[in-house]
Backbone as ProteinMPNN parsed JSONL, in Angstrom:
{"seq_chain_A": "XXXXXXXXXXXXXXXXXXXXXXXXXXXXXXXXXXXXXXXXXXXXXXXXXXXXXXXXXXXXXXXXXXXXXXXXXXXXXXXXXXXXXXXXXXXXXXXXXXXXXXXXXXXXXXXXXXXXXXXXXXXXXXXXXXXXXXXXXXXXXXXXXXXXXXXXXXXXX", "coords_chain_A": {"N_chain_A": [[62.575, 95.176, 104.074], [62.971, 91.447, 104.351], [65.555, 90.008, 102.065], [65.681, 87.292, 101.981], [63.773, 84.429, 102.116], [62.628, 82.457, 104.917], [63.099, 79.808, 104.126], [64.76, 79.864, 101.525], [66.884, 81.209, 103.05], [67.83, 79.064, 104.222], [69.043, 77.643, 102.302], [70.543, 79.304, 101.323], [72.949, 79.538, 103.348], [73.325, 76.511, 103.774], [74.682, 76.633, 101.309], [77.757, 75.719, 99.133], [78.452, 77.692, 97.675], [77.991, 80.157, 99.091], [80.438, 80.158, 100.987], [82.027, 79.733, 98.904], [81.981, 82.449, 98.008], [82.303, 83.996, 100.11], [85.12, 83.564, 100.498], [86.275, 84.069, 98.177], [85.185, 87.068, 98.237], [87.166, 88.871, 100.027], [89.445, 88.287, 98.956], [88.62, 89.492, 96.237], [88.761, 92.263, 97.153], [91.431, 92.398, 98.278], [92.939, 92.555, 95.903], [91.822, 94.868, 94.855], [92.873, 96.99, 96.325], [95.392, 96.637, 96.166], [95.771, 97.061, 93.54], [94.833, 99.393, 93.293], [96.684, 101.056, 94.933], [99.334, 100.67, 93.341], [98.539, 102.215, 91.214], [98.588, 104.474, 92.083], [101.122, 104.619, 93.01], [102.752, 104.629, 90.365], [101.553, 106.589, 88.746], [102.052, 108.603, 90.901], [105.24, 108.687, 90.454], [106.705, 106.9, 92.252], [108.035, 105.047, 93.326], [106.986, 102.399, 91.652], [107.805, 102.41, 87.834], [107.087, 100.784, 85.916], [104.714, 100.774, 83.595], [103.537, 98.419, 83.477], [102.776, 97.027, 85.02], [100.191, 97.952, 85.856], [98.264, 97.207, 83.882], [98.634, 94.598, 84.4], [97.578, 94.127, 87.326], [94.906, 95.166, 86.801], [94.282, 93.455, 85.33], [94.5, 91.194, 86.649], [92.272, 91.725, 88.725], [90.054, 91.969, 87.102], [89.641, 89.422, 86.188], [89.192, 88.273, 88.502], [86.798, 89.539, 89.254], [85.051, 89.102, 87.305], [84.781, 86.048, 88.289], [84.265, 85.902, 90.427], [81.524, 87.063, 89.933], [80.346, 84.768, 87.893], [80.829, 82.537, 89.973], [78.918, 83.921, 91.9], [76.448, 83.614, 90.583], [75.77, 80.893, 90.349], [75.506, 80.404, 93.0], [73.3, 82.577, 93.191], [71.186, 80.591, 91.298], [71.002, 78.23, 92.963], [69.892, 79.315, 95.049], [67.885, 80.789, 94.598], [66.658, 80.274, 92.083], [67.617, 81.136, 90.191], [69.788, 82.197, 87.576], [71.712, 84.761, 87.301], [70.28, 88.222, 87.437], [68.306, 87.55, 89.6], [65.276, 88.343, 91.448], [65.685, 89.194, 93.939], [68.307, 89.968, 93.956], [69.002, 91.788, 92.247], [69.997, 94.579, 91.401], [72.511, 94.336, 92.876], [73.589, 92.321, 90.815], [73.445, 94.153, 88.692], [75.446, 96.121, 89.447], [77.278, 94.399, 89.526], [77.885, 94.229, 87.182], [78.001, 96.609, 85.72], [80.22, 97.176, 86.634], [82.075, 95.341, 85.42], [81.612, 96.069, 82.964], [83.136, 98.452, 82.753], [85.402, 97.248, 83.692], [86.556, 96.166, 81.556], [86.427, 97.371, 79.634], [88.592, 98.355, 79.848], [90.087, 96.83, 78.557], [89.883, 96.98, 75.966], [90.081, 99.976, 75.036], [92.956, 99.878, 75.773], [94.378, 98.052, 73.532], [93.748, 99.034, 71.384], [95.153, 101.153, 71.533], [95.38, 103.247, 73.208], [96.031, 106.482, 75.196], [98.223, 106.377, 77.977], [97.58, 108.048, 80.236], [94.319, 108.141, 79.711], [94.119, 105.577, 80.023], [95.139, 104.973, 82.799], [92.884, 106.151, 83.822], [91.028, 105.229, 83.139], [91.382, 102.816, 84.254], [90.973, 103.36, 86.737], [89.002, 104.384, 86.939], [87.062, 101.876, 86.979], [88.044, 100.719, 89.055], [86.369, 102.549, 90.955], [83.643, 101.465, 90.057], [83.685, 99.035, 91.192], [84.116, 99.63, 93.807], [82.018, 100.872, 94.433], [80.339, 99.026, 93.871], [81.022, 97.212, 95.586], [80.452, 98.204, 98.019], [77.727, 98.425, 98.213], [76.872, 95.706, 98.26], [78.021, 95.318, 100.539], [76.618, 97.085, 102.498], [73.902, 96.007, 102.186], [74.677, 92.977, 102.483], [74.563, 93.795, 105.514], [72.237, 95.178, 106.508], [70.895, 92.711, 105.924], [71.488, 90.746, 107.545], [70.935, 92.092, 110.078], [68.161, 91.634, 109.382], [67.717, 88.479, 109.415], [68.589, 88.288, 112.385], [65.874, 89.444, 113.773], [64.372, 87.719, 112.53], [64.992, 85.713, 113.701], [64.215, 85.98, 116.406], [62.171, 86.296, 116.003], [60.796, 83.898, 115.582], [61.466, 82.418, 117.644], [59.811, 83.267, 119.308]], "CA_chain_A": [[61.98, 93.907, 103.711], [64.3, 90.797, 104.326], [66.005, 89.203, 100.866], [65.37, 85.639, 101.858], [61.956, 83.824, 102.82], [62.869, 81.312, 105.733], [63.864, 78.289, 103.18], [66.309, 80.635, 100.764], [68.089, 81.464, 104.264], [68.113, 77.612, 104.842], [69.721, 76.999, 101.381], [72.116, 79.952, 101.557], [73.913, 78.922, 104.53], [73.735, 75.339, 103.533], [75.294, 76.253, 100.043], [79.027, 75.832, 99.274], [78.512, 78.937, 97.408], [78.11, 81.225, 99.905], [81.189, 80.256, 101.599], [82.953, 80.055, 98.079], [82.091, 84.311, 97.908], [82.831, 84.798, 101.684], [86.678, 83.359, 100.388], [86.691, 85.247, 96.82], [85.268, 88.548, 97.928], [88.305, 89.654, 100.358], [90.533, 88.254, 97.722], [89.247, 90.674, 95.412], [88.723, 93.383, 97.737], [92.809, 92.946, 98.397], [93.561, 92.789, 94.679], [91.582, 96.14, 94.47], [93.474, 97.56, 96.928], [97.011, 96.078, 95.555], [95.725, 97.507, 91.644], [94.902, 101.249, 93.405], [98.257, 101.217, 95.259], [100.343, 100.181, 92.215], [98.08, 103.129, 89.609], [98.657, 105.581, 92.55], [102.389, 104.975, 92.812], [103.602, 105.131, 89.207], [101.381, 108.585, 88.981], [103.289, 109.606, 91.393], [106.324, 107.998, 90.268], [107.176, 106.003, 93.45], [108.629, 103.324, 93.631], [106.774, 101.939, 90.346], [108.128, 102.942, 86.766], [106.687, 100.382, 84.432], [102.595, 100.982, 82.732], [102.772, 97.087, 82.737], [101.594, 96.369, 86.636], [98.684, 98.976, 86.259], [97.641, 96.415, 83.438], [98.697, 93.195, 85.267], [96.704, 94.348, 88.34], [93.812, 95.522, 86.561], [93.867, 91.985, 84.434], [94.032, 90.175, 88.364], [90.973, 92.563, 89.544], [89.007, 91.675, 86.05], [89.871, 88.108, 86.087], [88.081, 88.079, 89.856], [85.491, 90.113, 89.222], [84.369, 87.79, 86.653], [84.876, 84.828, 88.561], [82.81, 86.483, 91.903], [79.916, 86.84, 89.697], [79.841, 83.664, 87.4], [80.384, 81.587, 91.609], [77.52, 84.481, 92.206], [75.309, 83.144, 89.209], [75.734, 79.456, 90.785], [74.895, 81.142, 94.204], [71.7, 82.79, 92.973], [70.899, 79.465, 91.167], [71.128, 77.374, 93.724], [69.086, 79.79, 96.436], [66.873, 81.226, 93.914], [66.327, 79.701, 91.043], [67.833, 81.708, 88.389], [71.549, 82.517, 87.567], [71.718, 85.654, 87.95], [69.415, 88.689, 87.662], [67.236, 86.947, 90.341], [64.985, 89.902, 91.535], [66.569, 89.871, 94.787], [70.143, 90.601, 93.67], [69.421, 92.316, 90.394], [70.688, 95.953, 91.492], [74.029, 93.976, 92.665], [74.225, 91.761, 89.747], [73.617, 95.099, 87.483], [76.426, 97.076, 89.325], [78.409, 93.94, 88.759], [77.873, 94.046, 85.49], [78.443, 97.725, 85.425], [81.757, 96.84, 87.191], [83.005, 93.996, 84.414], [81.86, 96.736, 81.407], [84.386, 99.15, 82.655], [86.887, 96.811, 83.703], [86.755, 95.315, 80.243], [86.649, 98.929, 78.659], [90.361, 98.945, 80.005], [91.319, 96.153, 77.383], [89.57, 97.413, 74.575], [91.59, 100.895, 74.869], [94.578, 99.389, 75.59], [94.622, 97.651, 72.614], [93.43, 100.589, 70.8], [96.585, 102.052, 71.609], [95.32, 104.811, 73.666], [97.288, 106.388, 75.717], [98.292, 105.647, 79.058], [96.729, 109.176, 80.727], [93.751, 107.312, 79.181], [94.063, 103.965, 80.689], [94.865, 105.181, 84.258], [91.641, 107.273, 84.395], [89.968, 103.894, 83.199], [91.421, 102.005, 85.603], [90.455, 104.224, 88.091], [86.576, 104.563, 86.893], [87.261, 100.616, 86.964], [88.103, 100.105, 90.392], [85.413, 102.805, 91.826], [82.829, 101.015, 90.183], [83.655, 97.965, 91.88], [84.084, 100.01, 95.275], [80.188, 101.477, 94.54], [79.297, 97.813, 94.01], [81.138, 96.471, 96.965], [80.065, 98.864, 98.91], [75.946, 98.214, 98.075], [77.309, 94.192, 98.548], [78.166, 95.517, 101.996], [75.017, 97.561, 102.995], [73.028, 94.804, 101.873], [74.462, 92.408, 103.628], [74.364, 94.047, 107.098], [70.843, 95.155, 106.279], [69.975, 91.182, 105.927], [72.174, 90.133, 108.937], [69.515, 92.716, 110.945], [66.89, 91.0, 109.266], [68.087, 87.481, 110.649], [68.272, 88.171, 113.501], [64.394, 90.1, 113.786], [63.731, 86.575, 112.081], [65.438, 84.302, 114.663], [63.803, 86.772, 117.72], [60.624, 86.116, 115.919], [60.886, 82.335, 115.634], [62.279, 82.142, 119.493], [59.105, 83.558, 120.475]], "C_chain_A": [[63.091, 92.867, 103.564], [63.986, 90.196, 102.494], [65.706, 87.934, 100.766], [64.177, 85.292, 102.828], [62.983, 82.339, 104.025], [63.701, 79.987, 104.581], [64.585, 79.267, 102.295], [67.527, 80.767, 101.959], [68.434, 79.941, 104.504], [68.892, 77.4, 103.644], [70.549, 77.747, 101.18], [72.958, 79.235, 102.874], [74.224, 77.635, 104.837], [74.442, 75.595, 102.079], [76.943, 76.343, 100.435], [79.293, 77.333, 98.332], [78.303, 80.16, 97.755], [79.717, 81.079, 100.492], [82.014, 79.928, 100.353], [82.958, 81.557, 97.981], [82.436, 84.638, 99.129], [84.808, 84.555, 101.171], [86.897, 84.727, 99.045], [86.628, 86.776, 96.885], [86.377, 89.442, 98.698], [89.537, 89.548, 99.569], [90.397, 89.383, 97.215], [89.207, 91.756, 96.011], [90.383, 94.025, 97.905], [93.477, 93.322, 96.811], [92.902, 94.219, 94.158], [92.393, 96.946, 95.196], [95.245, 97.743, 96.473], [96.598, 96.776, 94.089], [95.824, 99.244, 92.313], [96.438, 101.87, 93.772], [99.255, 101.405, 93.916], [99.661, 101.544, 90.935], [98.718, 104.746, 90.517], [100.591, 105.645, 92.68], [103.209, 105.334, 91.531], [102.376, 106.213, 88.668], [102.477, 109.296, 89.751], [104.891, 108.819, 90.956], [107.401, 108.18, 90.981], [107.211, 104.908, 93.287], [108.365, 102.381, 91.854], [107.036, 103.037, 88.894], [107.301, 101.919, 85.582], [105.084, 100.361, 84.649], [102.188, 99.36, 83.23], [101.824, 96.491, 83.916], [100.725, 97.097, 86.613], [98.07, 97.681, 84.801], [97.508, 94.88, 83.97], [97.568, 93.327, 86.442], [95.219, 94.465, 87.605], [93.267, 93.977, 85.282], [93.418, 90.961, 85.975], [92.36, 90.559, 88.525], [89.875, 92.221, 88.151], [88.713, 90.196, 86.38], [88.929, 87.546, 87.436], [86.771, 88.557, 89.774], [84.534, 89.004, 88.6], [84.126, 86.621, 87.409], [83.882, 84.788, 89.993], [81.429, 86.406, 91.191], [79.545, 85.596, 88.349], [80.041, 82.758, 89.256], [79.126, 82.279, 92.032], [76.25, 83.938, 91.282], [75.457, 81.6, 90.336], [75.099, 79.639, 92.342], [73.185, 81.347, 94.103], [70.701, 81.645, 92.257], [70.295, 78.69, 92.295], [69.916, 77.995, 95.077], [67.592, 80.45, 95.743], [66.127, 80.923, 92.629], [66.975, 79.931, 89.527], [69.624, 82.693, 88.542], [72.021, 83.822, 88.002], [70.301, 86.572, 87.123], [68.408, 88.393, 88.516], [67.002, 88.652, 90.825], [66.018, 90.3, 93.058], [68.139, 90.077, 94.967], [70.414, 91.354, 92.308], [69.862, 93.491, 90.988], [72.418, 95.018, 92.197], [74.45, 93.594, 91.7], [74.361, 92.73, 88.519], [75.024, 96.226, 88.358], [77.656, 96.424, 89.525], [78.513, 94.233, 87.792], [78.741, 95.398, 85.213], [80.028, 97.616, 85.385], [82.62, 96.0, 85.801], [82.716, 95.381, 83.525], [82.752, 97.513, 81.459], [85.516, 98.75, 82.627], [87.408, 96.291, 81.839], [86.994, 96.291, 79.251], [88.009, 99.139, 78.636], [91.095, 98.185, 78.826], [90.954, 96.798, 76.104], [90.307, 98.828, 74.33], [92.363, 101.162, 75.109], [94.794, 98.996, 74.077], [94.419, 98.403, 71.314], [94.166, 101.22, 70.649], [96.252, 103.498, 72.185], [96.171, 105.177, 74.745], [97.162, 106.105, 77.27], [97.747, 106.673, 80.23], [95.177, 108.556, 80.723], [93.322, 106.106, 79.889], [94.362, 104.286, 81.906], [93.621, 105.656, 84.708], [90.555, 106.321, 84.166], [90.106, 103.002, 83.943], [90.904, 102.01, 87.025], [89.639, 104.32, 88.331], [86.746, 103.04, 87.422], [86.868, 100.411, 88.52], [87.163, 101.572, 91.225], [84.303, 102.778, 91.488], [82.994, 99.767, 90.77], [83.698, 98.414, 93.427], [83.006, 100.081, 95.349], [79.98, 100.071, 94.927], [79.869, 97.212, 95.316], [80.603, 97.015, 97.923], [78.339, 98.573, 99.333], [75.861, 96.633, 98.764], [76.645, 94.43, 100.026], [77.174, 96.22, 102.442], [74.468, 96.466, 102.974], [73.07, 93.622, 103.068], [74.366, 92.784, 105.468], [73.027, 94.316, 107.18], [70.274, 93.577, 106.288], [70.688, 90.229, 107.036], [70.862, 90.889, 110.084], [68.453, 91.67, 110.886], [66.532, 89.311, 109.8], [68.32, 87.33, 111.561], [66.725, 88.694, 114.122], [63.764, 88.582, 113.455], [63.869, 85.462, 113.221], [64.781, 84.582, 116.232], [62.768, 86.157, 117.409], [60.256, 84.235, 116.431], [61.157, 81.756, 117.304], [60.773, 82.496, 120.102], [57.569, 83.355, 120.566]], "O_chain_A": [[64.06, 93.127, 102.849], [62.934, 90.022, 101.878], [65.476, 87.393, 99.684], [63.817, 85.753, 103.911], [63.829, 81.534, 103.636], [64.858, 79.567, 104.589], [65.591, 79.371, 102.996], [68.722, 80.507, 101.824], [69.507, 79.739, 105.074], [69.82, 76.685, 104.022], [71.597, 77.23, 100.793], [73.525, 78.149, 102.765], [75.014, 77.314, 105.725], [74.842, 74.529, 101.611], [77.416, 76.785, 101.482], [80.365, 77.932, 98.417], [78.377, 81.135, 97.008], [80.297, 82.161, 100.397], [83.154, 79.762, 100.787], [84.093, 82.015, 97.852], [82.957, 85.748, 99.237], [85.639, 85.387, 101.535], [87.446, 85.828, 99.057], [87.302, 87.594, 96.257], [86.617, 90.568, 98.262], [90.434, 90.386, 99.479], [91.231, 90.284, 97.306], [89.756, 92.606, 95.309], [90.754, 95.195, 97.808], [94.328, 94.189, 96.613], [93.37, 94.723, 93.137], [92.734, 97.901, 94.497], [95.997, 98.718, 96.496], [97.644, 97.02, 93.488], [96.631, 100.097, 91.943], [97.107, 102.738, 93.211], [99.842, 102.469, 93.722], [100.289, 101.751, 89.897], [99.134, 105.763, 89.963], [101.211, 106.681, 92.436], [104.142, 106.137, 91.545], [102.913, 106.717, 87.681], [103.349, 110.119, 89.472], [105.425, 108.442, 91.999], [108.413, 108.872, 90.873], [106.423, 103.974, 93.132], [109.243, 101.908, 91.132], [106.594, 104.185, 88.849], [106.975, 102.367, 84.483], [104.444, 100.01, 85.64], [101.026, 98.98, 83.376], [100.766, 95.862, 83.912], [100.127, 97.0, 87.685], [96.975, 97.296, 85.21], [96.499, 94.176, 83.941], [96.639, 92.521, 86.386], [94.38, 93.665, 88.019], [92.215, 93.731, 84.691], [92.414, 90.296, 86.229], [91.437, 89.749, 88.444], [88.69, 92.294, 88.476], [87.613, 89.845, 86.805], [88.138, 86.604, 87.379], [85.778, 87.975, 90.209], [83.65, 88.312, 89.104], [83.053, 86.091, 87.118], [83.086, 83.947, 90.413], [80.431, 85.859, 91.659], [78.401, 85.624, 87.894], [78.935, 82.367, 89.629], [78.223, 81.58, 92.493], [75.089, 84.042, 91.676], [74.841, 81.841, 91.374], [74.183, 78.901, 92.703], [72.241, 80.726, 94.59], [69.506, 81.692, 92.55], [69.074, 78.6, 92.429], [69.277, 77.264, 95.835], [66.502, 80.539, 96.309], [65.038, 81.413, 92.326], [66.938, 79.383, 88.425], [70.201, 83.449, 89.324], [72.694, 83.94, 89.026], [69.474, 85.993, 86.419], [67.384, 89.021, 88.246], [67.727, 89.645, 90.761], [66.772, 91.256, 93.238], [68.856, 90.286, 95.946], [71.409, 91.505, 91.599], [70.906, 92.937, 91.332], [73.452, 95.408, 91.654], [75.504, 94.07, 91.279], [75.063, 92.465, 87.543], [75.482, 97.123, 87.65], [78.744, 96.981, 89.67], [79.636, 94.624, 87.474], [79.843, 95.404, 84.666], [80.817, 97.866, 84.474], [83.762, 96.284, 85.44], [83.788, 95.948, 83.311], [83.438, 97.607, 80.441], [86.483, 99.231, 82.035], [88.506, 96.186, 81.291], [87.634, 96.11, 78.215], [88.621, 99.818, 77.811], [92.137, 98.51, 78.257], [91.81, 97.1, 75.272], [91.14, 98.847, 73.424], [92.862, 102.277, 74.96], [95.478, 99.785, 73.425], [95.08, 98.182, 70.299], [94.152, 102.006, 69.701], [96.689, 104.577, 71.785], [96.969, 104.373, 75.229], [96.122, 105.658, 77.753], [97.444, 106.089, 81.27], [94.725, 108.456, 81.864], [92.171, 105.841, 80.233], [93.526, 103.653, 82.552], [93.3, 105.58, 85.894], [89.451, 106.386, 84.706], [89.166, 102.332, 84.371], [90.598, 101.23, 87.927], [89.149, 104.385, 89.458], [86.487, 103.022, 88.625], [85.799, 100.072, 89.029], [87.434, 101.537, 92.425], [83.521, 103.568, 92.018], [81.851, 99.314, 90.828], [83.33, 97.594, 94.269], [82.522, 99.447, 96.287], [79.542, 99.781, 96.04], [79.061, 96.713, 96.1], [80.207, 96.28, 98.828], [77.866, 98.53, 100.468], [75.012, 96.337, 99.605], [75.579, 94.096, 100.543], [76.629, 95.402, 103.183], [74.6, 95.822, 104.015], [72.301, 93.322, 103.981], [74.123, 91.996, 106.381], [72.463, 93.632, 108.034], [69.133, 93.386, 106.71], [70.342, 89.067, 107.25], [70.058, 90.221, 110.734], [67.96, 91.023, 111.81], [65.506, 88.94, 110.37], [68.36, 86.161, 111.945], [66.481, 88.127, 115.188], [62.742, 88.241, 114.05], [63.059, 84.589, 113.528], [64.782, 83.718, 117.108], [62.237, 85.437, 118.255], [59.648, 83.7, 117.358], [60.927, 80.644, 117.781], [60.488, 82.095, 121.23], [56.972, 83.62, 121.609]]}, "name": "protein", "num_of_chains": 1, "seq": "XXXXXXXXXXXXXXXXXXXXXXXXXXXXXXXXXXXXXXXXXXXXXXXXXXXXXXXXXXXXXXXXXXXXXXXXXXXXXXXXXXXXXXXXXXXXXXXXXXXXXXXXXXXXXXXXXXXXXXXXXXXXXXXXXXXXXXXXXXXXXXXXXXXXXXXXXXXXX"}
């Protein structure tokens, strides 16, 4: 069943908030990639020795996350009416969400003082709930790229 009725597809692809998330989401896709690199080398302790870039990275990859789904809230606004939870993005906007409660779990036991065995294995849940959710992102949208085109066949004919 497509996500957008004829006029939502006309106001996505006229918003500037679609093409603000087409810029932000390979950003954070690289800053997930640059945070896994950097948790997987000082495990293995390569190349990286200090704890502090597995928190620097994982402050970058929070700091985006957040910022993908408050431009996503202005997104679903703007095409749907309602900030976020709109029905047709609530299973993304809930495995954002999911995504921010873990990443955010990383500051609370940091500061906790737990230990750093601890905080890699949260970093790690961290960044493969944001893979799950990118990943659903990405189904999704190729599933509604199909469906625009089935729409634009239809309309042609």
């Amino acid at each position: 069943m497509p996500r957008y009725t004829p006029e939502q597809l006309e106001r996505r692809n006229a918003s500037v908030w679609t093409k603000v998330q087409g810029i932000l989401a390979p950003i954070q896709f690289v800053m997930f990639l640059a945070g896994l690199t950097v948790t997987w080398l000082y495990q293995s302790h390569i190349w990286i020795d200090n704890f502090a870039w597995i928190t620097f990275f994982v402050t970058l990859k929070t700091f985006m996350l957040v910022l993908i789904f408050v431009t996503g809230g202005f997104f679903e606004q703007e095409v749907f009416g309602q900030f976020a939870f709109a029905p047709e993005f609530f299973w993304e906007d809930f495995g954002s969400a999911i995504a921010m409660i873990v990443h955010i779990s990383y500051f609370i036991l940091f500061f906790m003082g737990l230990s750093e065995h601890i905080l890699i294995q949260t970093a790690l849940l961290a960044y493969l709930s944001y893979l799950i959710n990118a990943a659903q992102f990405v189904i999704r949208l190729l599933l509604e790229k199909h469906n625009e085109k089935k729409l634009k066949q239809q309309q042609s004919a």
